[in-house]
N, C-alpha and C positions, 0 to 999 in steps of 0.2 A: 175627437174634440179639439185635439191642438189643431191638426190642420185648418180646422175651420174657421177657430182663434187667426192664425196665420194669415188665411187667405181674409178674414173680416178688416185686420187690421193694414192688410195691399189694399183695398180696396179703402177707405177711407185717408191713408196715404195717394193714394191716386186723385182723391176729390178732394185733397188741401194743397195740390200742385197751384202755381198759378196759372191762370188762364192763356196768359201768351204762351207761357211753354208747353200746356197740353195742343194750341193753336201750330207753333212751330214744327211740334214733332209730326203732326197729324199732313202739313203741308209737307215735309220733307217725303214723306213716304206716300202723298198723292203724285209730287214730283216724281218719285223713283217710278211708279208705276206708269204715268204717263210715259218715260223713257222708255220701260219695257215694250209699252204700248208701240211705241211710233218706232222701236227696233224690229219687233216683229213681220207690222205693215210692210217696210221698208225690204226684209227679209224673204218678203211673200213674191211682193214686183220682182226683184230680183234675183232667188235661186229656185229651181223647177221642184213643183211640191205636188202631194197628193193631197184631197180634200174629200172628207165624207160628204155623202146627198145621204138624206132620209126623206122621208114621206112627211117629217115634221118640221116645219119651217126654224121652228125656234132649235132643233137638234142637227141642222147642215149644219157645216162649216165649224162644228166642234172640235173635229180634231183633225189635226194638219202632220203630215210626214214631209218632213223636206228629202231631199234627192240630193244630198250632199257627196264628194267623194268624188272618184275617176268613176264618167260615163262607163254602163253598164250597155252590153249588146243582147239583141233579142231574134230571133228566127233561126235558124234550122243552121248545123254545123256543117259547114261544106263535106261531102264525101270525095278522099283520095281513097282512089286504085294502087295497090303496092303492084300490081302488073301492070307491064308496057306491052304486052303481046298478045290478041286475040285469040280467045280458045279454037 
């Protein structure tokens, strides 16, 4: 029952804010995300990344692996012979 108390009276504290300030803070935080937004993009052009395909258009490109870090090598490990002298 307190809690609910609690949470009734944030919530009516919330809706006696004034308008510019719930206006401001609502902008500061569409700003921050735009930032992240256009850090990301930015991020994508330029460092080598993995991207998922599915079969559902709206579920590609959901989740992205970037390739950070010292280049990684791929194919087969050369083979040395510890002998110089034909059997």
């Amino acid at each position: 029952m307190a809690e609910q108390l609690a949470e009734n009276q944030r919530m009516v504290e919330e809706q006696t804010r004034p308008w510019e300030e719930r206006l401001s803070e609502s902008d500061m935080r569409f700003a921050e995300a735009n930032r992240e937004q256009r850090e990301r993009a930015d991020k994508i052009v330029n460092t080598p990344h993995l991207t998922n395909l599915n079969e559902d258009p709206q579920l590609s490109g959901m989740v992205t692996y970037f390739l950070e870090g010292e280049p990684g090598e791929t194919g087969e490990i050369p083979i040395t012979c510890a002998r110089t002298q034909p059997l």
